[in-house]
Structures are given as C-alpha cells and as structure tokens.
C-alpha positions as CSV (number, residue, x, y, z in Angstrom):
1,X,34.7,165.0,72.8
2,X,35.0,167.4,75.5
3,X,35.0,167.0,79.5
4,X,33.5,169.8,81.3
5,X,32.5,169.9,85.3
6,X,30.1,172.0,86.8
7,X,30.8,173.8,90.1
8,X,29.0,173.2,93.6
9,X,27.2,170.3,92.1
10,X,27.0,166.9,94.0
11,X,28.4,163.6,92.2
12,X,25.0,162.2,92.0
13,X,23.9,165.3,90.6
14,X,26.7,164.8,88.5
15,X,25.7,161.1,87.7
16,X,21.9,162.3,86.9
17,X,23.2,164.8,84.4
18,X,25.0,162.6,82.6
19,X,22.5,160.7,82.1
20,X,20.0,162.9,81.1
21,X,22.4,163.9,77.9
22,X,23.1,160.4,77.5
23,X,25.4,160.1,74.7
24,X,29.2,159.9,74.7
25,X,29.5,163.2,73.1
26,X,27.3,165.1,75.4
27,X,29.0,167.8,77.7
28,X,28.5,168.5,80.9
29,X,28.4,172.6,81.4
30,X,31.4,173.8,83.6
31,X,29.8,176.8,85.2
32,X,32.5,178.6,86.6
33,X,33.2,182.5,86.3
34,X,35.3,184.1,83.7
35,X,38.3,185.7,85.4
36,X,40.6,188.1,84.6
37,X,44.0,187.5,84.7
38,X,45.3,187.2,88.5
39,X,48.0,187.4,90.4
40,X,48.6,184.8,92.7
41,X,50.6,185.4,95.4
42,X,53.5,183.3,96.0
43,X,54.2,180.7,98.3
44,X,56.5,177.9,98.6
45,X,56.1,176.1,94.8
46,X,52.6,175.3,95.2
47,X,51.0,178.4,94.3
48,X,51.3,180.0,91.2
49,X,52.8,182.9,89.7
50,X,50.4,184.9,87.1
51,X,51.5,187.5,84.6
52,X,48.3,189.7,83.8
53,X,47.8,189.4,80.4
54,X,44.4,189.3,78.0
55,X,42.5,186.6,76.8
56,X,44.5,184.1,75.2
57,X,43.6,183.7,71.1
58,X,45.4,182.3,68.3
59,X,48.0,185.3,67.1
60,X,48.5,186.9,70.8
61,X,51.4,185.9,72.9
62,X,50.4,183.0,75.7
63,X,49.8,184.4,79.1
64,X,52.7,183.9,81.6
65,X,52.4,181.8,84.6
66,X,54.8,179.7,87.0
67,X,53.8,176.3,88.2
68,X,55.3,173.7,90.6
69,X,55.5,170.2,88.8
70,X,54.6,167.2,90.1
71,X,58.3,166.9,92.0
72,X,58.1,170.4,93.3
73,X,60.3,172.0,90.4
74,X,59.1,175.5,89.2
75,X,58.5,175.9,85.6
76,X,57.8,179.3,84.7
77,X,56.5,180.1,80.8
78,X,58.9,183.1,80.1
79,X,62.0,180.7,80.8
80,X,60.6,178.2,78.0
81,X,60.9,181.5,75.4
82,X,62.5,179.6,72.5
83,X,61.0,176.6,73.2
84,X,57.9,175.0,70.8
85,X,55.1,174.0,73.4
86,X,52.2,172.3,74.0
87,X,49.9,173.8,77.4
88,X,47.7,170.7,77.3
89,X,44.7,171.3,80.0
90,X,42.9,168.1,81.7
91,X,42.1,166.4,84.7
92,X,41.6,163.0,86.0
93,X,38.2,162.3,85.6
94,X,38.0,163.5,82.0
95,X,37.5,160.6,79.9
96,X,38.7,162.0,76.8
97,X,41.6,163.7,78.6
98,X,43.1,159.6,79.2
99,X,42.0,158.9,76.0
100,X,44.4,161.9,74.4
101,X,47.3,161.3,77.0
102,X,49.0,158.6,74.7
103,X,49.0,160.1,72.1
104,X,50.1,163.0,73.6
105,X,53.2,160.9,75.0
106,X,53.7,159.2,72.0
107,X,54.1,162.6,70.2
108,X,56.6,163.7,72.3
109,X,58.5,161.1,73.0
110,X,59.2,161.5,68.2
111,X,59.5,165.4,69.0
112,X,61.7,165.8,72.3
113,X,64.7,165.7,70.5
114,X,63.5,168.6,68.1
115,X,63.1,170.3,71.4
116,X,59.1,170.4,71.7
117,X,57.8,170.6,75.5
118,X,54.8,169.4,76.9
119,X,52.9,171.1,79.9
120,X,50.3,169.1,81.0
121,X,48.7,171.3,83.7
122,X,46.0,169.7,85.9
123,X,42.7,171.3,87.0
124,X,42.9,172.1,91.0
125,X,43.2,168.0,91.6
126,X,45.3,166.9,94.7
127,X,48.7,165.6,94.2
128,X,48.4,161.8,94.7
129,X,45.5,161.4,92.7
130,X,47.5,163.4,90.0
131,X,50.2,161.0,90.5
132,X,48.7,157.9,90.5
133,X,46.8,158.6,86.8
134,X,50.0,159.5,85.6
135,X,51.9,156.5,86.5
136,X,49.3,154.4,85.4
137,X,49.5,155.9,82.0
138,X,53.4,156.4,81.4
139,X,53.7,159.7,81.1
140,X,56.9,161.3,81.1
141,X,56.5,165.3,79.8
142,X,55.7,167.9,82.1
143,X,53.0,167.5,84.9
144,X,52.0,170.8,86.4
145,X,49.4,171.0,89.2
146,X,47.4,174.5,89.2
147,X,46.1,174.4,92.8
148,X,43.2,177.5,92.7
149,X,42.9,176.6,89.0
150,X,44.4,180.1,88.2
151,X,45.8,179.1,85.2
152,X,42.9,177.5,84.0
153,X,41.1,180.9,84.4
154,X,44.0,182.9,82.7
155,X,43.4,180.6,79.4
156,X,39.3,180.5,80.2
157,X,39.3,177.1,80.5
158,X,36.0,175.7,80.1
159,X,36.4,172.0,79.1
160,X,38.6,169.5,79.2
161,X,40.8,168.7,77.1
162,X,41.4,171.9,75.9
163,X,45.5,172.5,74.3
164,X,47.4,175.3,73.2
165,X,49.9,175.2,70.6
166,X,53.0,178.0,71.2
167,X,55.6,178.6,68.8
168,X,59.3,179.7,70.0
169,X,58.6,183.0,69.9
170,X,55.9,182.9,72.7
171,X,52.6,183.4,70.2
172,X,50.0,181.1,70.2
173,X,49.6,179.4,66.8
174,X,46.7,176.6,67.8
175,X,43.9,176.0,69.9
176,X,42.0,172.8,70.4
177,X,38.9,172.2,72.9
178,X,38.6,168.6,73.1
179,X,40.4,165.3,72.1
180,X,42.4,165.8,69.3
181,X,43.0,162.9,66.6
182,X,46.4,162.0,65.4
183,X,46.6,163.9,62.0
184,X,44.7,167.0,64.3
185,X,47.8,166.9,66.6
186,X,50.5,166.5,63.9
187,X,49.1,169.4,62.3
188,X,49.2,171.8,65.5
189,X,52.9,170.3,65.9
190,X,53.8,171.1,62.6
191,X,52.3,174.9,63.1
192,X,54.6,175.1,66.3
193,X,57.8,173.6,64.1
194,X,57.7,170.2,65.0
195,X,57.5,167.8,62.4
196,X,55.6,168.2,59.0
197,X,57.1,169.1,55.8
C-alpha cells in the first residue's frame, strides 16, 4: 500500500478524496513537481546539503545529500561510503509508513551488528510531531528531517513509503514504493549484504 499527498489541497478535501477511492489500497495522487537535483544552501544543520546528481535507479550510485537528525547531528551520505543502507522515505500521516516502521526496527536491531544503517528521512514534517511518532513507536535507527523536502525531490519521491536499498559501494541495488512485507525486506537486505545465504 502506498501513502501519497497531494499539494495545496485542504484536509477536507483530503478527507473527500479518500473517500471517493474508498478502499485501503487506493492512493491518493501527490501532485508535486519533478525536480532536478538542488542545491540547498546551508545553514545551521537544518537545511540540507544536495550533491547534483541524476535520477536515482537501481544500478546508479545514490544521490548525495546531508541531513540534520532528529538531535541536530549531520549525517552526510558520502561519509556512510562503506556502509550497507537503507534510505527509507515516510511521514507521519502515512498509514502504511507506521505499519512498516517495526519491521523496519526489528530488521535492524538483527542487522546492526553486520553494520547495516537505516535512514529514515521524513517528508518536510516539523520536528515535534516527528518526534512524538517516533517515540511512540520505538525507533532507534536514524531519523532525518528534510525541511524543503529536497531530498524527497532528489529521489522523486512520489509516495510514501518508498525505500532504497545501497550497497557499500554507494550503488543502489533495490527500490521499493510502498510497504514492504517481511520476506520483501529480507530480500532487499540480503541484496545490500545483510543477511541471506
């Protein structure tokens, strides 16, 4: 299932739409702009550092960024060269986002020591409302909050969740938009060198 939010539209607008599609696996169209690749410019930890780079696909190397966590600490992608990763997109109101979250937790809490890395980055949300869904669920990889939702535009995020798998070496070996199942997720792992045979 797949989260998506539409731009400039009111809440019961919002509301309406979702019923009109009416079933849980109905999306909601996002309709934002495709942007290039930007480059933000810097100030303090909350805004983001972009690398220009083209459209992220399985096979290419993922686009470089620097975001601030959610306890102000830079965490910039070229400094996690080396590392297995998993850029997992979402937000708070995404239903299927808090439905993948444990799993995501529970998968890294069996991988960490193998050295995989979550980045959980969060679409344009404000801090304490980040936060407080966090606590709530337990979570304990990386939170990274992408004020502008530049990020989300240098991946061309268009629903939520949507997760990137990146090997050591930078590339991009998976791509997922939407909740993934467990032996969906083991698989990407295993791609990116965690677990599996």
């Amino acid at each position: 299932m797949i989260a998506m939010r539409p731009s400039g539209l009111s809440t019961a607008a919002l509301v309406l739409l979702g019923l009109v599609l009416g079933s849980a696996s109905a999306a909601v169209i996002w309709l934002r702009p495709v942007q290039s690749a930007v480059e933000a410019p810097a100030q303090g930890t909350s805004t983001p550092i972009i690398t220009p780079a083209p459209a992220p696909v399985v096979g290419a190397t993922a686009p470089s960024f620097a975001l601030a966590t959610l306890d102000g600490k830079r965490v910039d992608l070229r400094a996690l060269r080396g590392t297995p990763l998993v850029l997992n997109f979402w937000a708070t109101w995404c239903e299927p986002c808090r439905t993948e979250m444990p799993l995501l937790q529970s998968h890294y809490e069996a991988g960490r020591s193998a050295g995989l890395r979550i980045l959980a980055i969060n679409f344009d949300e404000p801090e304490p409302q980040v936060r407080s869904f966090v606590d709530e669920l337990g979570l304990t990889f990386d939170i990274l909050l992408d004020p502008g939702a530049y990020v989300q535009d240098l991946y061309r995020v268009r629903g939520y969740p949507t997760t990137f798998f990146v090997d050591a070496r930078g590339v991009i070996r998976g791509h997922k938009v939407g909740a993934m199942e467990a032996s969906e997720l083991e698989a990407f792992l295993a791609d990116i060198g965690i677990g599996g045979p």
